[in-house]
RODO-2510 file (C-alpha; in nm, 4 decimals, decimal comma):
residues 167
     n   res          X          Y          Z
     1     x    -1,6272    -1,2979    -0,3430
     2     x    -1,8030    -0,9542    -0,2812
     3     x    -1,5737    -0,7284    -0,0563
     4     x    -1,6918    -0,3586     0,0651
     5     x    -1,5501    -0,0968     0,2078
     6     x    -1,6015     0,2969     0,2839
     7     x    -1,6232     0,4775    -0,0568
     8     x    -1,3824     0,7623    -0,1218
     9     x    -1,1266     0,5338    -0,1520
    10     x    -0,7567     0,7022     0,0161
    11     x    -0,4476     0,4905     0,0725
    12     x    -0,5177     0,1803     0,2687
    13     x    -0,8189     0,0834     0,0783
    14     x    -0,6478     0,0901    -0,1745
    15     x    -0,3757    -0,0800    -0,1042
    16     x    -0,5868    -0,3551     0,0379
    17     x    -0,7841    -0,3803    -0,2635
    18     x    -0,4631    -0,4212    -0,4445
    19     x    -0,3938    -0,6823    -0,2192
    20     x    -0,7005    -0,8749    -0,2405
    21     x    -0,6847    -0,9047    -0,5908
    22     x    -0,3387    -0,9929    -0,5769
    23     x    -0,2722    -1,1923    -0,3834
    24     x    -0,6331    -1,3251    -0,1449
    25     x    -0,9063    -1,2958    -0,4145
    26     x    -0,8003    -1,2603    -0,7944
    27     x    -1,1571    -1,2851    -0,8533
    28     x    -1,2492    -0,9974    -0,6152
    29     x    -1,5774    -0,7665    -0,6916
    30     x    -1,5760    -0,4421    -0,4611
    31     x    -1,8498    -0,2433    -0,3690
    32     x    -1,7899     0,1033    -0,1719
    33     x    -2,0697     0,2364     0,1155
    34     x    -2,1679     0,5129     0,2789
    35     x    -1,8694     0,5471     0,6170
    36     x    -2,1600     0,4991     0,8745
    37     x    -2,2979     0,1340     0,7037
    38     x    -2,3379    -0,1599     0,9206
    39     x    -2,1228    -0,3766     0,8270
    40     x    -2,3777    -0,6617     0,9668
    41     x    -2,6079    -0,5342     0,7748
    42     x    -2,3852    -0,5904     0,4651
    43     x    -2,3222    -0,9248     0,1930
    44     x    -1,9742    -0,9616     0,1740
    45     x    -1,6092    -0,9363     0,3246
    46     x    -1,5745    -0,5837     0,4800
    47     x    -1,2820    -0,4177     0,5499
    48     x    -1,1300    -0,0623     0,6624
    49     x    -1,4635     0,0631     0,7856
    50     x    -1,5694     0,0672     1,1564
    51     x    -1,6811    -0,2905     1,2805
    52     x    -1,5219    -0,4239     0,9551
    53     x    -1,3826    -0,7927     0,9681
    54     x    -1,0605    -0,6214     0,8417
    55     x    -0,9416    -0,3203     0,9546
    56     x    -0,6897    -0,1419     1,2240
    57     x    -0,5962    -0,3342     1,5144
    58     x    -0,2608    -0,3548     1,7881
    59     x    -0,1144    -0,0644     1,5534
    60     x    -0,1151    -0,1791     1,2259
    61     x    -0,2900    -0,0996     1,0021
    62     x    -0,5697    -0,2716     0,7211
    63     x    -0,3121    -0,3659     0,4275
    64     x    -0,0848    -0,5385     0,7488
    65     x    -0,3775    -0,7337     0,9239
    66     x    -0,4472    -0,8827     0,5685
    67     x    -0,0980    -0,9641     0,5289
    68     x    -0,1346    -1,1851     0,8546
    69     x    -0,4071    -1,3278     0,8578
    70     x    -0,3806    -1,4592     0,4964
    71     x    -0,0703    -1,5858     0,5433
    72     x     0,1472    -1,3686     0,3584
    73     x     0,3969    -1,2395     0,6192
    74     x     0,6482    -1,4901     0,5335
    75     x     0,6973    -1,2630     0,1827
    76     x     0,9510    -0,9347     0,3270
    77     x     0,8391    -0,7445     0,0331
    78     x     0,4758    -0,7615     0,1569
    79     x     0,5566    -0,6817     0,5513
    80     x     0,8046    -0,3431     0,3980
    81     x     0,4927    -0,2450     0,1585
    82     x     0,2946    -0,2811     0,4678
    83     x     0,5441    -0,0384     0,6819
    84     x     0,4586     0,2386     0,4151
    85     x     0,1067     0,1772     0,3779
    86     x     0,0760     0,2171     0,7664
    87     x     0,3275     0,5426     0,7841
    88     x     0,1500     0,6889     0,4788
    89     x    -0,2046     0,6089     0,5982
    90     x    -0,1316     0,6955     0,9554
    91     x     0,1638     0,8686     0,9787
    92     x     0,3713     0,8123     1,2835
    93     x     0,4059     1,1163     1,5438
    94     x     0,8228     1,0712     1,4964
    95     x     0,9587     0,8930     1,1657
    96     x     0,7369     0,8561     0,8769
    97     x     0,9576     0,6136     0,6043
    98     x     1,0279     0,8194     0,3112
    99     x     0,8250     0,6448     0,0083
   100     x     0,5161     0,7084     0,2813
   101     x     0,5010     1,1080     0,1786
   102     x     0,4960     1,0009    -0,1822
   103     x     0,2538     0,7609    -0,1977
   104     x     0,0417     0,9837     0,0705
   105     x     0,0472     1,2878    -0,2170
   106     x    -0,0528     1,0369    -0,5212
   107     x    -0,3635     0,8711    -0,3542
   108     x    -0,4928     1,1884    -0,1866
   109     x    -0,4426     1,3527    -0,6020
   110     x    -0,6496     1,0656    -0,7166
   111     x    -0,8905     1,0979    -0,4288
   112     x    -0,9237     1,4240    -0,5419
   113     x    -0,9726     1,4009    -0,9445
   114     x    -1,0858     1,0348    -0,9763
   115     x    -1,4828     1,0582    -0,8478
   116     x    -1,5221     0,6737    -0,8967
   117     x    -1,3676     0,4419    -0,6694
   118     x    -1,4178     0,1360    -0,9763
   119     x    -1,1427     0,3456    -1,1816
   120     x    -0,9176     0,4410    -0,8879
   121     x    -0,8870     0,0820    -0,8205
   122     x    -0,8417     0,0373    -1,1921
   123     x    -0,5683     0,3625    -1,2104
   124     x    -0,3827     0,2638    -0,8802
   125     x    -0,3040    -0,0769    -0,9128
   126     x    -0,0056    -0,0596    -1,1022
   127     x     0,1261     0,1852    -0,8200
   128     x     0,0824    -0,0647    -0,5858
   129     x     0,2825    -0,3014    -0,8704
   130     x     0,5736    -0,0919    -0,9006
   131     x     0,5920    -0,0673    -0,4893
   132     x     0,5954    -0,3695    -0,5001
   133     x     0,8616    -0,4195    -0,6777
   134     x     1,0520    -0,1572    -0,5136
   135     x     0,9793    -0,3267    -0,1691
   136     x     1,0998    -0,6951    -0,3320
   137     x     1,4423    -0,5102    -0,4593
   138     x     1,5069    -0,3121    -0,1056
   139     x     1,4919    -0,6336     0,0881
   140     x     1,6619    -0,7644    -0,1190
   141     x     1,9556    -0,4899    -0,1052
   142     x     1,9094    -0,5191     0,2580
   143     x     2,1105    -0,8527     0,2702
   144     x     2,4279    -0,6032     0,1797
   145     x     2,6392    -0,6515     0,5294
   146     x     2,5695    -0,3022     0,7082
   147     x     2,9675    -0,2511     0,7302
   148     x     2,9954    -0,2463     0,3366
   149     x     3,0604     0,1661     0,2575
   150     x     2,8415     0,2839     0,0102
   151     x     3,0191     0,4645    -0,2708
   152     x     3,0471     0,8148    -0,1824
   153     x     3,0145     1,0459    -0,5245
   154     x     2,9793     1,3707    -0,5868
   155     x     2,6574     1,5627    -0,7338
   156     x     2,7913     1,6061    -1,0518
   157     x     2,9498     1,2439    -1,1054
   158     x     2,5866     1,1399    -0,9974
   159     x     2,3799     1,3580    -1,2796
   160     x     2,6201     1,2225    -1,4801
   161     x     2,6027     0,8408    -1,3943
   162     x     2,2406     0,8929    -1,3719
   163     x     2,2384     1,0962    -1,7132
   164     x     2,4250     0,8104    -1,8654
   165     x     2,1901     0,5058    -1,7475
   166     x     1,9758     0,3838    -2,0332
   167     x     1,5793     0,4369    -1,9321
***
């Protein structure tokens, strides 16, 4: 299936495109337009472009209307990846999740050095892997019960436990 979307890709495009391939479409081919296309006008799934059959709606953002409509809500790894897509895409006027800053700084440095939107699909996508790994292991940490202290330790015992971890 041919998807499009606005060229110059930035965070939830590609994020969605991760998605796509991931998890909707393994067989995806993208093509990127011009922001003002007509998406009628267009062969192919669009998304996160004005008019697109995908894109913002009721708050959320691209990356979480995918996640719904394809039936992929029932994975909590997906819905947290989702939260920091949306807070790093549109960043909330209060809270912004902390990964959301992060991934905000990479994709706007590859928007910035990486002209073609082919390799930044190419370069990103193992981001998008290792969030999502990250999102799989803090659900799954969430399960702890919330009256379970966490260890408190000192700077220097956590250098050194940190130090001491094998890479």
């Amino acid at each position: 299936m041919r998807w499009i979307t606005r060229r110059n890709l930035h965070i939830d495009r590609t994020a969605s495109a991760w998605l796509i391939r991931r998890f909707i479409d393994p067989d995806a081919e993208f093509a990127f337009v011009a922001p003002d296309a007509d998406p009628a006008t267009l062969d192919g799934r669009t998304f996160d472009m004005r008019g697109a059959e995908y894109g913002h709606a009721d708050g959320r953002c691209t990356f979480q209307v995918m996640v719904e409509r394809h039936g992929l809500a029932g994975d909590p790894a997906l819905v947290e990846l989702g939260r920091i897509i949306l807070d790093a895409d549109v960043p909330p006027s209060r809270t912004r999740r902390p990964e959301a800053a992060g991934i905000d700084a990479l994709l706007r440095g590859f928007q910035l050095s990486v002209p073609d939107d082919d390799e930044k699909l190419r370069l990103t996508a193992p981001l998008y892997d290792a969030l999502y790994a990250y999102c799989r292991a803090k659900v799954t940490n969430r399960s702890r019960s919330p009256q379970t202290p966490r260890p408190r330790l000192s700077y220097r015992r956590r250098v050194d436990t940190h130090l001491g971890e094998e890479s």
